[in-house]
N, C-alpha and C positions, 0 to 999 in steps of 0.2 A: 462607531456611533452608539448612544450609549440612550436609549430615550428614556429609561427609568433612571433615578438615583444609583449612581454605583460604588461603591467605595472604591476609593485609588491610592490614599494613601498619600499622595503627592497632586498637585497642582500643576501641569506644566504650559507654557508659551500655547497658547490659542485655546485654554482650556476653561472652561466655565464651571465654577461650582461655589457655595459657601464653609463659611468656617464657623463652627459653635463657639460661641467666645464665653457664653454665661453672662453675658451682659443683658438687664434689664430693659435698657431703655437704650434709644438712639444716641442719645444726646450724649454717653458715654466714647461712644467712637466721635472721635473729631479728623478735620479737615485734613489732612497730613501725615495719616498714620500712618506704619508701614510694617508688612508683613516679612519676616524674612527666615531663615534656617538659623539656628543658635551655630555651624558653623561656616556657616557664608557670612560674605562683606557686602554692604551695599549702601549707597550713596544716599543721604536723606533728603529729602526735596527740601526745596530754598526755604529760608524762613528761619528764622530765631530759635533754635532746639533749647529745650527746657531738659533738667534732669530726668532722665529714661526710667518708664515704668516699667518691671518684665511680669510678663503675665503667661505661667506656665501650661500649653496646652496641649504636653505629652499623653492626655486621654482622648484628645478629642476620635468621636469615632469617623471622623472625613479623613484628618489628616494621618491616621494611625499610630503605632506608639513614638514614631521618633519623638527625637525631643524639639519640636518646635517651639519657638518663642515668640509674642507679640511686643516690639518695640514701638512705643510711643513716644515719633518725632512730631511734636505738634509745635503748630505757629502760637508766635504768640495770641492773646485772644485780642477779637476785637473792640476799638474803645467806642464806645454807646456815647455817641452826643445829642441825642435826641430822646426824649422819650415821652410817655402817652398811655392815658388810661384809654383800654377797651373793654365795653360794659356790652349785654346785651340788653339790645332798644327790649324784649320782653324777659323778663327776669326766670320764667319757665325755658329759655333756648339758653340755657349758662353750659348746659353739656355739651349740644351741638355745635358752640361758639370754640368750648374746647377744643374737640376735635377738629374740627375746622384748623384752629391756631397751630395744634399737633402736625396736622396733616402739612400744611406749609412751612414748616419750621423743617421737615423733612429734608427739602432742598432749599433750606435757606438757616444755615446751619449761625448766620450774625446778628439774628433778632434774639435777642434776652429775653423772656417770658417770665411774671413768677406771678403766683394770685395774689389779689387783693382785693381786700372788702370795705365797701363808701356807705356810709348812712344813707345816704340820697340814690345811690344808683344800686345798690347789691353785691353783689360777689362778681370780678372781674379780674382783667387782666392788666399788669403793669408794665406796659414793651417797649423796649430800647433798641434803637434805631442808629443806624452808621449818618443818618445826613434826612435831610425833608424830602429828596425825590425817594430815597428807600423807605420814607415809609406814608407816602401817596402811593406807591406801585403797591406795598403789602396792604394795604384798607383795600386797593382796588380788587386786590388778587380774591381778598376776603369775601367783598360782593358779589362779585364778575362766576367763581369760580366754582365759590360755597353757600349764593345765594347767605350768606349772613347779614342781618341788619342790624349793626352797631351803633354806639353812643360812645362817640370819641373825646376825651378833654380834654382841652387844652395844651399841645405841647409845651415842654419844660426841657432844661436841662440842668445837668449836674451842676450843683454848686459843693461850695466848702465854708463853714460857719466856724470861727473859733471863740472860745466862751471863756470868761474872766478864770475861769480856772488851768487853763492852759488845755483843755479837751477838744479835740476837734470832733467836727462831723461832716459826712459827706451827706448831702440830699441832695435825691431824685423825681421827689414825691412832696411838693410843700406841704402837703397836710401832712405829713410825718416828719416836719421840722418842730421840737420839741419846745414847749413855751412853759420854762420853770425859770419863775422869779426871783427864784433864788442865785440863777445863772444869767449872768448879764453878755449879749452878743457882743465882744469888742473888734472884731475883726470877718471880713467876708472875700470871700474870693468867686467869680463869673470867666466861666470859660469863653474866650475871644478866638476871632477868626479873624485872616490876613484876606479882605476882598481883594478883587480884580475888575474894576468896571473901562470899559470900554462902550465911547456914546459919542455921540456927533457933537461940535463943538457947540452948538446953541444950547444944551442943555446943561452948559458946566454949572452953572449958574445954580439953577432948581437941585441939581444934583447934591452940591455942595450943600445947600440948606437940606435936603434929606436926608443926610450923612449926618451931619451936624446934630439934627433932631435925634436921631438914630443912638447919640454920646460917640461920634466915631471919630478916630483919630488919623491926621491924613499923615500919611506916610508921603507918596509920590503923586506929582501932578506933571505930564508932560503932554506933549502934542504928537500924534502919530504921525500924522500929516495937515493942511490946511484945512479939513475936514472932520477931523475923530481927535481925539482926547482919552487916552490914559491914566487914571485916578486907583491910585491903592490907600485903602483903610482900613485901618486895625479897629473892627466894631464886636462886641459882645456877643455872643451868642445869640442870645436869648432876644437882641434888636428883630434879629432876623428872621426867627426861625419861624413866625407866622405869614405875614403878609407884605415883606419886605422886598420881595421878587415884584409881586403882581403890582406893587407902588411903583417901582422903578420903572415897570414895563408901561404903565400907566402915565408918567411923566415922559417916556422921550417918544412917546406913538410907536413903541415895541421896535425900538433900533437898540436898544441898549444890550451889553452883551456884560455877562454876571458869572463871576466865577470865586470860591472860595479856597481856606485850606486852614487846617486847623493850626490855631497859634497855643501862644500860653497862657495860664491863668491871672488873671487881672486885679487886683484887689479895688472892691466896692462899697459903696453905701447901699445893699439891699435891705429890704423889709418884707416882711408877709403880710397880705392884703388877705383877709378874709370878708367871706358873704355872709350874714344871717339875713335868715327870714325869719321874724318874730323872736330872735334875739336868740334863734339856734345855727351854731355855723355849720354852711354846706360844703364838708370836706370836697368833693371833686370841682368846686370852684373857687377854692383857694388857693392862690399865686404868688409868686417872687416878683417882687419889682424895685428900682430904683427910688429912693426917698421922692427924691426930684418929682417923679411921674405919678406919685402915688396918689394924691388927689385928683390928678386929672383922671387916672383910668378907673379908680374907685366909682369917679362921678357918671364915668360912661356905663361899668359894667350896672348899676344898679338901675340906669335909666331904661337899659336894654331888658333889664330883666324886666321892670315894670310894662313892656310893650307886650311880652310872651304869656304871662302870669293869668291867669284869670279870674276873676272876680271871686271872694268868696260869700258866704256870710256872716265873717268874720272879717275886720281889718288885717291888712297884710303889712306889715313894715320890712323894710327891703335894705339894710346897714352894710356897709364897707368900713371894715375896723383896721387898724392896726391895735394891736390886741389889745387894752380897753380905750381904746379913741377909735371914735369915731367921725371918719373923715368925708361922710356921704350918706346924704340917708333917701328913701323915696316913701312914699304911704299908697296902698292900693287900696280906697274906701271900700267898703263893706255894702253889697247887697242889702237896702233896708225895705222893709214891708211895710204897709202902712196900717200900724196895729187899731189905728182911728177911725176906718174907715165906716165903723157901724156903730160909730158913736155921734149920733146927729145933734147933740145937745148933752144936756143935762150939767151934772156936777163937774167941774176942774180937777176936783181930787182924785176921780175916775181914771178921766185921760191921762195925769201921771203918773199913776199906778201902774195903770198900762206900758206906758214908757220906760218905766223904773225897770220892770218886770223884764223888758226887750232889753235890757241895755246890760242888764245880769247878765242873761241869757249868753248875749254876743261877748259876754266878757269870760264864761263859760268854755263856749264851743273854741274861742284862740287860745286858751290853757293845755285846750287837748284836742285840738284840730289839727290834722295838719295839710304842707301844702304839695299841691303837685306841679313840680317843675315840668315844663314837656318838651319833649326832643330840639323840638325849634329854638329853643332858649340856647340851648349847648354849641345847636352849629350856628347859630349868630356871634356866640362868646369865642367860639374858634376862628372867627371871619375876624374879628377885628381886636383880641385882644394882645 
């Protein structure tokens, strides 16, 4: 028994201790690594081996001079179908949100993390996600765990945009899908999934029109027995990935049973839907959608934000573009004061002066006002876009 640190030299069968590797940072060591003697054999855990890195730690002072070696059998990495800006709800906790993110990414080595910075929200995080239950369990873990109060937007997934020049691009981040005119989109591709619904036979009916709405494509339709119904459909991703569960569960009075698996990439008609407010776009509410849908959700998201917004004293205009059309617009009037109010008579010229003078003003303050979106806007636009 050894209760201080002891050198040994070697590591054996029931033995506890660590290894200096010189590594930086966690995230360096991955899922599968394996330690072993440069001349022993040993068996690599299951998984897809990549070409071997050797990392020579004939100094370390635990293991002593042999010549040991770090072989690096790792899995392949994981593929990110989901992903999601985390912002902190006060822009003074950006450290402690980090930390926070650091600390859980410890033991959960298939969240992708990288920063990024939004005009509208501040400096944040951009996190990719295995699927929607892994990343409700990671926001939970973030609240429940680390006490953090986040501003989440809108999940997205990976797309692929190819451009008259023969260039591709992968985005993950609509607002970092690139709008030069000089490069025309002629082709788009949307990652798809292979559903699995199982529902009581009275609701084939509802189900099929929500699939339908959904762009989904029916693969299989059979009866399990005189009671349940079996239904597969090849739907988009990006149908789903919001509110698509809690719809179905909401049509069959929560009998329905919902399972997915990722398929392959679908070629689309998407477009980028942007927000301005006063005819500035707000990167963290900027989205991919279907041509098809893009007036209808334009028309909702700006309606919603009109509910959240609050008055200023200045007019607010509230647009949904695809990049210069505009397919939506809402106006939140402007707080007006009644600049007449001590004007009981006298001359006409006055009281328009007066006016003229107020009308400057508010045409002034929205040159270089600006607006405050507030939390509630965001988890409304995550509820239902």
């Amino acid at each position: 028994m050894h209760p201080e640190l002891t050198q040994t030299g070697v590591l054996l069968t029931g033995q506890v201790g660590y290894v200096v590797s010189g590594m930086r940072s966690t995230k360096e060591a991955r899922v599968g690594d394996t330690l072993y003697h440069t001349r022993s054999t040993v068996r690599p855990l299951p998984g897809k081996v990549f070409p071997m890195l050797m990392m020579d730690l004939s100094d370390c002072p635990i293991l002593g001079k042999e010549n040991f070696y770090a072989v690096f059998h790792w899995f392949q990495a994981c593929k990110h179908m989901v992903f999601a800006g985390l912002y902190p709800a006060d822009g003074s906790d950006f450290e402690a949100l980090s930390h926070a993110i650091e600390r859980l990414t410890c033991n959960d080595a298939s969240v992708s993390v990288t920063k990024e910075s939004s005009t509208a929200l501040g400096l944040g995080f951009r996190c990719g996600f295995l699927g929607l239950l892994h990343m409700d369990v990671f926001h939970q873990r973030l609240e429940q765990e680390h006490g953090a109060h986040v501003i989440s937007t809108v999940p997205t997934v990976p797309y692929i945009f190819e451009y008259s020049d023969g260039s591709k691009v992968h985005i993950q981040n609509p607002a970092m899908l690139p709008s030069n005119p000089k490069q025309r989109v002629t082709a788009c591709w949307e990652p798809t999934v292979i559903a699995t619904i199982i529902i009581p036979s009275e609701y084939v009916g509802s189900i099929i029109t929500l699939c339908s709405e959904r762009r989904g494509e029916q693969l299989e339709y059979s009866f399990i027995d005189s009671q349940r119904a079996l239904m597969k459909y090849r739907l988009p991703l990006r149908e789903i990935v919001v509110d698509f569960y809690n719809e179905l569960k909401s049509i069959t009075s929560g009998y329905a049973s919902f399972d997915y698996e990722e398929a392959d990439y679908q070629a689309s008609d998407l477009v980028k839907l942007d927000i301005l407010l006063n005819g500035q776009p707000v990167d963290a509410m900027a989205t991919i959608v279907h041509r098809l849908k893009a007036q209808r959700v334009g028309r909702e998201l700006v309606e919603k934000l009109k509910k959240f917004i609050d008055r200023q004293m200045f007019e607010i205009t509230i647009q949904a573009a695809i990049g210069s059309k505009v397919i939506a617009r809402e106006t939140i009037s402007a707080m007006r004061k009644n600049v007449l109010a001590k004007c009981y008579g006298g001359d006409v010229t006055r009281k328009r002066k007066l006016l003229e003078k107020q009308k400057e003003g508010k045409k002034r303050m929205k040159r270089v006002g600006s607006v405050d979106i507030p939390q509630e806007a965001f988890h409304e636009l995550l509820k239902g876009s």
